[in-house]
C-alpha positions, 0 to 999 in steps of 0.5 A: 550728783551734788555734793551739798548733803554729803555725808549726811545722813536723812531719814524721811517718812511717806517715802513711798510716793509724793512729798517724801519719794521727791525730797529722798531723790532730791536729797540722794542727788546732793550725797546724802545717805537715806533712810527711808520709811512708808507703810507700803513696802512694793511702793517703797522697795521701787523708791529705794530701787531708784534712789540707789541708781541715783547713786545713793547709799539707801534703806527702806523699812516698812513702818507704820508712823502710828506705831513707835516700835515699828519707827524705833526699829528702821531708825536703828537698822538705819543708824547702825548701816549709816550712822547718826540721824542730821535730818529727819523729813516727816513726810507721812500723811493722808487728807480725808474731805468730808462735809462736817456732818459726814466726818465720822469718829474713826475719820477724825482719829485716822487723821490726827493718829498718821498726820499728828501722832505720826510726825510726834512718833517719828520725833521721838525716835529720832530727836534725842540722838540729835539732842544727844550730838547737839546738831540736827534738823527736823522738817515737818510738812503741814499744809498751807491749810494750816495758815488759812481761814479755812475751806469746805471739807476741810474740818478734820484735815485743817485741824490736824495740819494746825496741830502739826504747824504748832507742835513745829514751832513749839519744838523749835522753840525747845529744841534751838538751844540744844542744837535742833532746829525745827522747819515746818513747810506749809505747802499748797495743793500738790498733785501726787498721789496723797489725793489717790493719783495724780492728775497733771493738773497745771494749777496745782504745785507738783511734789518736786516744787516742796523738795525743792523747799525741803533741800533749801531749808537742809542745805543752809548753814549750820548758823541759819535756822529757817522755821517756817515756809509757806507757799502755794501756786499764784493762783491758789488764792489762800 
């Protein structure tokens, strides 16, 4: 165990597998107190199992990030066990690739709803209590496909990662005077289960590498804001 996020308290969402399961144990290993969030509650509950044998202080609450009350409720129950919120992850999101003519309607609103109005949601509960405190840090995950010309299959999961990639650094420009800073991490393509399992595939990066990310960008000094990181295996190509 480290130290570096002692006394910190982070909440993360999509906690239950991937990006958010890795950046939690990765925060639980450097003292910070967790919050943790995810729709799916067996997945989640093994998550928290784990991170408390980490040695943690940690919560788990399921939570759609398409519902405000849902969010609104674990950020409470998670502020009143631990105290005020000085990072929050936006972890949550799924991927759905389809040929242009086969996206269909519903396709487009599920994606925009969890990736877009999820990681909007999940600022909203949180971002005025930093406000408040004048301190915190927001990372928000898009996808290296947000820094692309694009690829096919790509024209509902690209779009949305632009969206978040521009409300990022559209908050951070807002947000930096009132103490909040705001990193996006546009990470390549990840072996986990956002693509349904993983696959042990050697040319794709793994969720550790983007907690790995998601712990430098936490552990700077308070002075030192980093608003963006974008990478992805050598061989990716982007």
């Amino acid at each position: 165990m480290g130290d570096a996020l002692k006394g910190q308290v982070a909440i993360i969402t999509g906690a239950a597998h991937g990006m958010g399961e890795a950046i939690a144990k990765a925060y639980a290993r450097e003292g910070a107190a967790l919050g943790l969030m995810d729709v799916q509650g067996e997945p989640l509950a093994k998550v928290v199992q784990d991170v408390r044998a980490l040695g943690a202080l940690v919560m788990g609450q399921v939570a759609d990030v398409r519902q405000y009350p849902e969010i609104e409720k674990g950020v409470k129950a998670f502020e009143s066990a631990f105290g005020p919120t000085d990072i929050l992850v936006c972890a949550a999101g799924l991927g759905i690739y389809k040929p242009f003519e086969a996206i269909s309607e519903d396709d487009w609103d599920t994606t925009f709803d969890v990736n877009v109005k999820g990681t909007f949601l999940s600022c909203k509960a949180v971002i005025p209590g930093m406000v408040q405190r004048q301190k915190g840090l927001v990372i928000t995950i898009a996808s290296i496909a947000a820094v692309m010309r694009g690829f096919n299959t790509g024209a509902v999961y690209g779009p949305s990662k632009y969206a978040v990639r521009g409300f990022s650094r559209y908050m951070d420009v807002e947000l930096r005077s009132k103490g909040v800073t705001v990193c996006c991490l546009n990470p390549g393509s990840t072996d986990s289960h956002f693509r349904g399992k993983p696959t042990g595939n050697p040319d794709m990066m793994v969720p550790e590498d983007v907690a790995k990310a998601a712990l430098y960008v936490a552990t700077q000094r308070d002075r030192v804001a980093v608003w963006e990181i974008s990478f992805s295996m050598i061989n990716e190509g982007w």
